[in-house]
N, C-alpha and C positions, 0 to 999 in steps of 0.2 A: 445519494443512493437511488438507482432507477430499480425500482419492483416487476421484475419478470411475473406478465400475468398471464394466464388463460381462462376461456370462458366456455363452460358447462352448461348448456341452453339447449332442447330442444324447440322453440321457440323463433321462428327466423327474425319477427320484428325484436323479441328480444336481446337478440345476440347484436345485431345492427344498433339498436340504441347503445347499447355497453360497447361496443365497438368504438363509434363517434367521440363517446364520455373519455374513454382512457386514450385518445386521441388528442385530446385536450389538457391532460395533466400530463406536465412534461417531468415526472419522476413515476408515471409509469410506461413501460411496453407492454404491447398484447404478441403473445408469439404462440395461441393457438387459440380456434373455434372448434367445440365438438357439441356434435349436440347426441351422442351414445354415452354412456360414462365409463362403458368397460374401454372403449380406444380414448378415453381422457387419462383412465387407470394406467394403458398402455405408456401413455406419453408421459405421464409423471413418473413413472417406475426409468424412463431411458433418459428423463430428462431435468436439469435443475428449475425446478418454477418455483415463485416466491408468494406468488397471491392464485387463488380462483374464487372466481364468480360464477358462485356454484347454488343451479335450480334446486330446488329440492324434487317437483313432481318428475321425474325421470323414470325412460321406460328400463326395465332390465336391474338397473339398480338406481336407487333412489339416493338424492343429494347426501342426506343423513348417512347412510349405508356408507356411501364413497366416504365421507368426510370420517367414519370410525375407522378406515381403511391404508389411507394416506399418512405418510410423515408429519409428524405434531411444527415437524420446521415449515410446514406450508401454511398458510395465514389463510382463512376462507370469511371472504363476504358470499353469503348465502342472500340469494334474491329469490324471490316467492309471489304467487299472486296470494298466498294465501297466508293470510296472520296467525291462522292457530299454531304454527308449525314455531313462531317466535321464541317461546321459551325452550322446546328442545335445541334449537339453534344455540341458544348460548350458552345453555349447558355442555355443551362441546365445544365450548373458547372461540367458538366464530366469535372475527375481529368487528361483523357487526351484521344488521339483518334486512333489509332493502325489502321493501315490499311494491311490488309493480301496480301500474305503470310507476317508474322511475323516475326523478325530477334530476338535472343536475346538480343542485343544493345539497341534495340527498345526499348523494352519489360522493362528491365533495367531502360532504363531511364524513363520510364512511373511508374514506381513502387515506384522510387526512391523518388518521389514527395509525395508519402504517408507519407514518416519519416520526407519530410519538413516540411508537412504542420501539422503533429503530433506534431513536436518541437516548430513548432511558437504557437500554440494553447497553449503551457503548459512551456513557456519561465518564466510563474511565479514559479513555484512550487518551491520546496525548492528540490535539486540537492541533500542532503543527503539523502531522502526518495525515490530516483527515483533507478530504478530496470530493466533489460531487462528480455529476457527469452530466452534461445538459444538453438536450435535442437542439441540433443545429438543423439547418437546410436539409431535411430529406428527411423523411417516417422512419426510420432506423440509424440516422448516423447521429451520435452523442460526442463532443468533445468533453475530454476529463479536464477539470478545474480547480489546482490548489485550493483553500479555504483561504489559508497564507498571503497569496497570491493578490484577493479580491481589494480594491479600495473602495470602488462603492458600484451600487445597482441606481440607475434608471429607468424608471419605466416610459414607455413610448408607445404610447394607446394599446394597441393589441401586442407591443414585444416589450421586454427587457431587455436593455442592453447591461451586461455586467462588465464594468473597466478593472482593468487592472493595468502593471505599470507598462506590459508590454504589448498588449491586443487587448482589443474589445470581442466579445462573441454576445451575439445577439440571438434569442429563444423567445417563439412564439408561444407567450404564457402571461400570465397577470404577477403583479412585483406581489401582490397577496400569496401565490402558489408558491413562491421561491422562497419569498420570508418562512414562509412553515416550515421550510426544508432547512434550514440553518438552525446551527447554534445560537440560542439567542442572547448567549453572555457575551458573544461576537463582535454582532450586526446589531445595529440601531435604527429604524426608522427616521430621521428627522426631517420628513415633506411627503405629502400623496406621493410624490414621482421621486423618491429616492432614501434609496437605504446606505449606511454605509458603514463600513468594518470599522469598528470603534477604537483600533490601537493603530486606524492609518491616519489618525484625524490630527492635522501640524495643529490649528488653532481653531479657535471661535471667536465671533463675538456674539451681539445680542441680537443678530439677522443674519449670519451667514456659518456656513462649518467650511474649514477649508484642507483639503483635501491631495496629497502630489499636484500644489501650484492651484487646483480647482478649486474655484467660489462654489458653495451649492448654497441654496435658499434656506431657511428653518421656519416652516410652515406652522403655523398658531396652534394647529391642533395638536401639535407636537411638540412645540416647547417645553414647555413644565415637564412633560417626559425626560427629556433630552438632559434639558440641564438639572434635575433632578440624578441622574447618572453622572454627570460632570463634576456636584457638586460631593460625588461619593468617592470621584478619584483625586480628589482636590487635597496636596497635602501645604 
């Protein structure tokens, strides 16, 4: 799932931090800056957005005002210099409350809760129809990628590569950002550098998972996990 985001900043350093941030999370896009809220109103009313990162101290009309405004299907992280404003924020189901300056960390875990709350909404669907969409080469172009399809992830310092049996596509992102985005009855972790779809797995032993012909390592920190799961499918 990629979260079509915009950001509601009169703030320029602001809007440029959050810029850089959702640059970096490859399940979201940013496809608008405003720093008015009536032409942010304009733009949500012509258009489909999923998330805003919405100031509160706004000239014209103010964060809280817009956000009692908007369709309850838009998700608002509300960002603020200002902490009193915290509890009215969540009594309007903002998905969460960012107080400036901003950390990445923050940032992170504020976002993260979009994929949760995207998986519990759709925990019924049927997992063989289900699909991501991952940034490839270029700030807007995403290939779509079966779930079905995945045998395992590598990570490779600053990218993923995700194999599957007939391409590899590679996404500038950390193997932490991706794992959150999956199913987790799926995918298994078993090594820092590698995840892997848990019903492509031919065999194991007691140092390796083997994978369409591929050795992958099983990393210590991960064992007992791993084969704790093995020992649940074991008939």
């Amino acid at each position: 799932m990629i979260f079509k985001c915009i950001i509601v900043d009169d703030e320029p350093p602001a809007t440029r931090i959050l810029k850089n941030y959702i640059e970096k999370v490859f399940f979201l896009e940013e496809i608008g800056v405003f720093n008015d809220s009536l032409k942010a109103l304009e733009f949500l009313n012509l258009n489909k957005v999923d998330v805003i990162f919405l100031d509160i101290q706004m000239p014209q009309l103010t964060g809280l005002q817009l956000s009692r405004i908007i369709s309850k299907d838009v998700r608002i992280i509300f960002t603020t210099a200002y902490p009193d404003f915290a509890l009215e924020g969540y009594e309007l189901n903002a998905v969460d409350y960012l107080l400036k300056p901003i950390a990445f960390e923050r940032f992170y875990q504020a976002v993260s809760k979009l994929n949760s709350d995207y998986k519990t909404e759709h925990t019924n669907t049927n997992t063989a129809s289900q699909f991501v969409f991952i940034k490839t080469d270029g700030k807007n172009k995403f290939k779509k990628i079966l779930l079905n399809d995945i045998l395992y992830l590598e990570s490779l310092q600053n990218y993923v590569c995700i194999h599957t049996a007939k391409q590899q596509i590679i996404t500038h992102s950390s193997l932490k950002n991706i794992i959150e985005s999956l199913p987790q009855n799926d995918f298994i972790q078993i090594h820092k550098s590698y995840v892997v779809a848990f019903k492509q797995i031919e065999s194991t032993d007691s140092l390796s998972v083997f994978v369409n012909t591929k050795e992958l390592p099983i990393g210590a920190t991960f064992k007992d996990a791993f084969f704790e799961r093995i020992d649940k499918n074991k008939i």
